[in-house]
C-alpha positions as CSV (number, residue, x, y, z in Angstrom):
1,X,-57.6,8.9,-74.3
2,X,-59.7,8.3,-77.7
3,X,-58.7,10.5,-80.6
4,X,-62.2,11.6,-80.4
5,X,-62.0,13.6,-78.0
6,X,-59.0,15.7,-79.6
7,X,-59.6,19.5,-79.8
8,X,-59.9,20.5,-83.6
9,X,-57.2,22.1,-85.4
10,X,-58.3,25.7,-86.5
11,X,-56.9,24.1,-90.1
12,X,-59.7,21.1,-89.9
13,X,-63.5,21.6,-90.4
14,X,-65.0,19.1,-88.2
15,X,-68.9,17.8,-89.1
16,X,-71.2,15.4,-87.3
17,X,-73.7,13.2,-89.0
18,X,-76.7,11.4,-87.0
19,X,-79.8,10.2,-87.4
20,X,-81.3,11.2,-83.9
21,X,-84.4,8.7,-84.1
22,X,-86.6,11.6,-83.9
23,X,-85.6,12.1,-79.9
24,X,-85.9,14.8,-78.3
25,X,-84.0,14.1,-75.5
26,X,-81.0,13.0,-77.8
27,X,-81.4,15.8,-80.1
28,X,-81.1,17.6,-76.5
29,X,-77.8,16.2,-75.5
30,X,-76.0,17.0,-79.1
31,X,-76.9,20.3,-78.7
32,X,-75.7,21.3,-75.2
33,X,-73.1,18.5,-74.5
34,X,-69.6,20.3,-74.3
35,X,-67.7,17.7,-76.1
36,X,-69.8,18.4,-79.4
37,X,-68.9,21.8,-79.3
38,X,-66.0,21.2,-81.2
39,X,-68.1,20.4,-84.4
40,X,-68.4,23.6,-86.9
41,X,-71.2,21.9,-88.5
42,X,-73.7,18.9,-87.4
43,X,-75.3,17.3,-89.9
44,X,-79.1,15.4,-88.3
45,X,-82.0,13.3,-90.2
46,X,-84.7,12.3,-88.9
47,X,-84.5,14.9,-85.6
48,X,-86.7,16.0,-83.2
49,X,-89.7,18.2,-84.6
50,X,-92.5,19.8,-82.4
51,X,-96.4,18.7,-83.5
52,X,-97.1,21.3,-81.0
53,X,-95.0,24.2,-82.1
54,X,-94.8,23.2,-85.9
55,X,-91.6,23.5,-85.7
56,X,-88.0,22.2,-84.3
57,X,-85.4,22.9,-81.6
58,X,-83.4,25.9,-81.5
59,X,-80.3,26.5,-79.6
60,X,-78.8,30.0,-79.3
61,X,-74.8,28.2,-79.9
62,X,-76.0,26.8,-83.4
63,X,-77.5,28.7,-86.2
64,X,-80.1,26.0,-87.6
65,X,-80.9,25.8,-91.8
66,X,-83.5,23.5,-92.3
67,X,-85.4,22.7,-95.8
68,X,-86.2,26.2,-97.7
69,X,-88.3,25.9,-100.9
70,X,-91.6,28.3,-102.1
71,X,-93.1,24.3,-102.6
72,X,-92.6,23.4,-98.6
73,X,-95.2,24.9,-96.4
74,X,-93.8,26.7,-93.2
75,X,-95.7,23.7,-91.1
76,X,-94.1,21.2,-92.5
77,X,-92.4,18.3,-91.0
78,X,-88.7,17.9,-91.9
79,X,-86.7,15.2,-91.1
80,X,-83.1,16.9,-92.3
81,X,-81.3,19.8,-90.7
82,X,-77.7,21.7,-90.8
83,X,-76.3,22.9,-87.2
84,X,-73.6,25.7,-87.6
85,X,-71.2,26.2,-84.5
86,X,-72.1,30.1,-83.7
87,X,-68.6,30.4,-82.5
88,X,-66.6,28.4,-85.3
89,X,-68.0,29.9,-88.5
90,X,-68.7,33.1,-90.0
91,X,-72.2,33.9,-90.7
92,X,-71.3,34.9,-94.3
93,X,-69.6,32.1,-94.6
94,X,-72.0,30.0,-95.6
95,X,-75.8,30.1,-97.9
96,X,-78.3,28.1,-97.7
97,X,-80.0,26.8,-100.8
98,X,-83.5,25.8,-101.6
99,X,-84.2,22.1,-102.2
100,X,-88.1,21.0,-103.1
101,X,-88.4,18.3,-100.5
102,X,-88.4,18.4,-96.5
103,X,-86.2,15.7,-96.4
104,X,-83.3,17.3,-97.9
105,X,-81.4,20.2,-97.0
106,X,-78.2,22.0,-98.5
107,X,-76.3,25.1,-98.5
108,X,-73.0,26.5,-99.9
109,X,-70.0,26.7,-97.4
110,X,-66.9,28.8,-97.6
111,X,-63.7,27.7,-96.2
112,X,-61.1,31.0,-95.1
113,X,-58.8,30.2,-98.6
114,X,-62.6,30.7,-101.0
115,X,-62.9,27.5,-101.6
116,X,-66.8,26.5,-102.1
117,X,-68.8,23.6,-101.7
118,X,-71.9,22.3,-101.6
119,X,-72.9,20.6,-98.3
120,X,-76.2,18.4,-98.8
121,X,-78.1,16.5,-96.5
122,X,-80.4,13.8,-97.2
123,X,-82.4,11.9,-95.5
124,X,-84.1,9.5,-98.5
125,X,-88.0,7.6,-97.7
126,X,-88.1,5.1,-99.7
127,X,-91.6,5.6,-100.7
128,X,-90.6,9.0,-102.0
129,X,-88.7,10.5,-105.5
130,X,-85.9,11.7,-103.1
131,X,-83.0,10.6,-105.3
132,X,-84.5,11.5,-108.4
133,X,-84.6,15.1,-107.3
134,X,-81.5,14.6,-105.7
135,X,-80.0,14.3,-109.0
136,X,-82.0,17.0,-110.8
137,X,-80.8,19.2,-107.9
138,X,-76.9,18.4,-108.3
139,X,-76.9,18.4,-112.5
140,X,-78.4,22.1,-111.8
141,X,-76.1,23.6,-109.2
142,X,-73.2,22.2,-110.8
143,X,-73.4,21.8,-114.4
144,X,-75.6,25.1,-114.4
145,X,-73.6,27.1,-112.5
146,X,-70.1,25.8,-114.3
147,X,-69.1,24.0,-111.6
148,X,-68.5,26.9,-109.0
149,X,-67.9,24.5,-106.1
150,X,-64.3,22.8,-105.5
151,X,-66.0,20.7,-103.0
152,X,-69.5,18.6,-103.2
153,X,-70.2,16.5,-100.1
154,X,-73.8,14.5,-99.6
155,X,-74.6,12.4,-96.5
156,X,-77.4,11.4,-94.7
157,X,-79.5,8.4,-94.1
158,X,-80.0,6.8,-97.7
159,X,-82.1,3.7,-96.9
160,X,-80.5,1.8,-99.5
161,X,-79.0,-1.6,-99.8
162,X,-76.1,-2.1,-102.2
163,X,-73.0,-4.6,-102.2
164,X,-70.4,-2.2,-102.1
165,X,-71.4,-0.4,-99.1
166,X,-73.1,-3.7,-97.2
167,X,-71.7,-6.1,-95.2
168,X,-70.0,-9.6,-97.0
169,X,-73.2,-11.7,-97.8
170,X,-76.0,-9.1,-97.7
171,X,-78.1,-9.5,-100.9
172,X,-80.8,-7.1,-100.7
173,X,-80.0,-4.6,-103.5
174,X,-82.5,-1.8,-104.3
175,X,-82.6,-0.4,-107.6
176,X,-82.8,3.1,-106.7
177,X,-79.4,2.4,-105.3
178,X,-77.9,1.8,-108.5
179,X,-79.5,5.2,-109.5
180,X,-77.9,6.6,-106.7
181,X,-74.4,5.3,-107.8
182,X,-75.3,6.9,-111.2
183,X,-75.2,10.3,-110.0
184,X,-72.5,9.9,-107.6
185,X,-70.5,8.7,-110.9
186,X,-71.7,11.9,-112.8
187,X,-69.9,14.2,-110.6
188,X,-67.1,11.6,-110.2
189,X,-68.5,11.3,-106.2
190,X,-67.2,8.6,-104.2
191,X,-68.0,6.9,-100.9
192,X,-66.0,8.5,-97.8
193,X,-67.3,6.3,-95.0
194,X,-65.6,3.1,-95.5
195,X,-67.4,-0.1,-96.8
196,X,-69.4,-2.3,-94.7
197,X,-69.7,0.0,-91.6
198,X,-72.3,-0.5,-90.2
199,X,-74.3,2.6,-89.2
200,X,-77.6,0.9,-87.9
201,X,-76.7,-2.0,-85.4
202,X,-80.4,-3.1,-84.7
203,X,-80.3,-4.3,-88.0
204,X,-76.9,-4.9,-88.9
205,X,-76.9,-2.7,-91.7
206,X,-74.7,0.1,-93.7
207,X,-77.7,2.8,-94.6
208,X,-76.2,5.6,-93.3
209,X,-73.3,7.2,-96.3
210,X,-71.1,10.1,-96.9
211,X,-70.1,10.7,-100.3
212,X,-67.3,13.5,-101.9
213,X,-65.8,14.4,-105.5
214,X,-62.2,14.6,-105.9
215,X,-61.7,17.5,-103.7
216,X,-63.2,16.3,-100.4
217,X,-61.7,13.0,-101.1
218,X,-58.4,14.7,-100.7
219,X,-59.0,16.8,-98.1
220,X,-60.6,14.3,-95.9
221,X,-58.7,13.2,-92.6
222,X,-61.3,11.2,-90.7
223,X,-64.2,9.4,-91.9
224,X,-65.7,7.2,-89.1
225,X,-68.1,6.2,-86.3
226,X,-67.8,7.9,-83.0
227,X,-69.6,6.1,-80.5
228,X,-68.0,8.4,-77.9
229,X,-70.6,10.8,-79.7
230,X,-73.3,8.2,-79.4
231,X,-76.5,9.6,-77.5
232,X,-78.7,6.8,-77.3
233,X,-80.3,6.7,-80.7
234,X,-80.6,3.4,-83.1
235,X,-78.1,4.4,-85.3
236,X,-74.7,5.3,-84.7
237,X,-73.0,9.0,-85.5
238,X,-70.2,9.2,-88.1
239,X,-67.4,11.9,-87.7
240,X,-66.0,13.5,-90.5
241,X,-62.5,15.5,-90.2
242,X,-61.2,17.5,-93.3
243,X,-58.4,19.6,-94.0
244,X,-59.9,22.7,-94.7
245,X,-59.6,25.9,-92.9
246,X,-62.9,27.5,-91.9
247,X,-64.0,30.8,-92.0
248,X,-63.7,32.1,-88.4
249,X,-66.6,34.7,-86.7
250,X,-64.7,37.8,-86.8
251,X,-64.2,39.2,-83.4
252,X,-64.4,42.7,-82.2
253,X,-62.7,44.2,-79.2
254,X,-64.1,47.1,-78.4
255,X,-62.0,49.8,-77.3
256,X,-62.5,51.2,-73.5
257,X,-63.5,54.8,-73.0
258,X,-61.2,56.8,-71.2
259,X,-63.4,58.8,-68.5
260,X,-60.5,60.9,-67.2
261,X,-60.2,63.0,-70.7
262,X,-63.8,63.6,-70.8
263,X,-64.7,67.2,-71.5
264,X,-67.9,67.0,-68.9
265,X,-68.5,70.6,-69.2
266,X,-69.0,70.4,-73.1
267,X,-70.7,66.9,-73.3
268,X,-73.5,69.0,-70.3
269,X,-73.7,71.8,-72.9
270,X,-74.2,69.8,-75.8
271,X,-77.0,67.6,-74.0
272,X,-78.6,71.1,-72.5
């Protein structure tokens, strides 16, 4: 049996990231497929979004946060969304955070020990000053704000060519890309997702990344693709297991009523 398909630990936080093509039908499948109900959070760019509802799929299992800025009209397109499992974590466990493009979204998750970190996901158009805000973004909510978060993870589809993430021989290298490695460097961010995996087979190429400070770095179990997870889009989905507890959905039993110590006389008084 593939390790895939091993139920989570309730000390590992388990997160998807795809790039769904903009399908319907795949964004569809990782929604209601049992086996990706193990994921606390799923991480999608470029997913499905109505033209006719202005808007994009809900699912009453996952809480969706999509892009939230005063600068993004309610109509807009997105092409970057965060999943949370409705049954795996807490609703306060988690914020999200405004970010001025549509393309990028990010909030601030809590594991059960308080630990905080900053969850971003990217999905970077070329055409577009994505990484430059990127990095405006991160020197503000970290530098800012003292460095409140233990943890800073940022993935996504980055659309970028560079020799240390592309394959042996691949010589395309895009400037912004060397930007990009700037300020990863600046908050001493690595790459999880090992080197040369490549994340978009049509092409042979490594666009799709995953990168974490210090404190993801050694938290992380798992980095990889899961094609057992694939559901039929051009890229492939990367599974990401780390050792950090989540913060669980309290549940309340409710105690039964016990009928046979009713007072009926008094509760028909009361209600005369």
């Amino acid at each position: 049996m593939s390790t895939d398909t091993i139920e989570t630990p309730p000390t590992h936080l388990s997160i998807l990231q795809y790039n769904v093509a903009r399908s319907q039908t795949t964004k569809d499948c990782i929604l209601n497929h049992p086996d990706l109900a193990k994921h606390h959070l799923i991480m999608l760019h470029e997913h499905y979004w109505s033209d006719y509802k202005k808007a994009t799929l809900s699912h009453h299992s996952w809480t969706i946060i999509e892009p939230q800025h005063p600068e993004i009209p309610s109509d807009t397109r997105t092409r970057a969304a965060i999943y949370l499992n409705n049954t795996k974590i807490s609703s306060n466990a988690y914020a999200s955070i405004p970010f001025s493009s549509p393309d990028v979204v990010a909030i601030q998750l809590m594991d059960a020990e308080s630990h905080a970190t900053l969850v971003v996901n990217i999905y970077n158009d070329p055409s577009k000053d994505t990484i430059m805000k990127l990095g405006e973004f991160l020197a503000q909510q970290c530098w800012s704000n003292n460095y409140i978060y233990m943890g800073l993870l940022v993935a996504g589809d980055f659309n970028l060519h560079h020799p240390l993430w592309n394959k042996d021989g691949y010589h395309i290298h895009n400037a912004v890309a060397d930007k990009l490695l700037q300020i990863m460097g600046a908050h001493s961010m690595d790459t999880i997702l090992p080197p040369r995996t490549i994340t978009f087979p049509r092409a042979n190429k490594a666009i799709d990344l995953v990168w974490g400070n210090n404190f993801v770095q050694q938290h992380v179990i798992k980095c990889k693709i899961t094609k057992n997870e694939d559901h039929g889009s051009d890229h492939l989905p990367i599974w990401m297991l780390l050792h950090l507890t989540p913060s669980q959905p309290e549940t309340t039993i409710q105690q039964a009523f016990n009928y046979e110590k009713a007072d009926w006389d008094e509760l028909w008084n009361q209600i005369q």
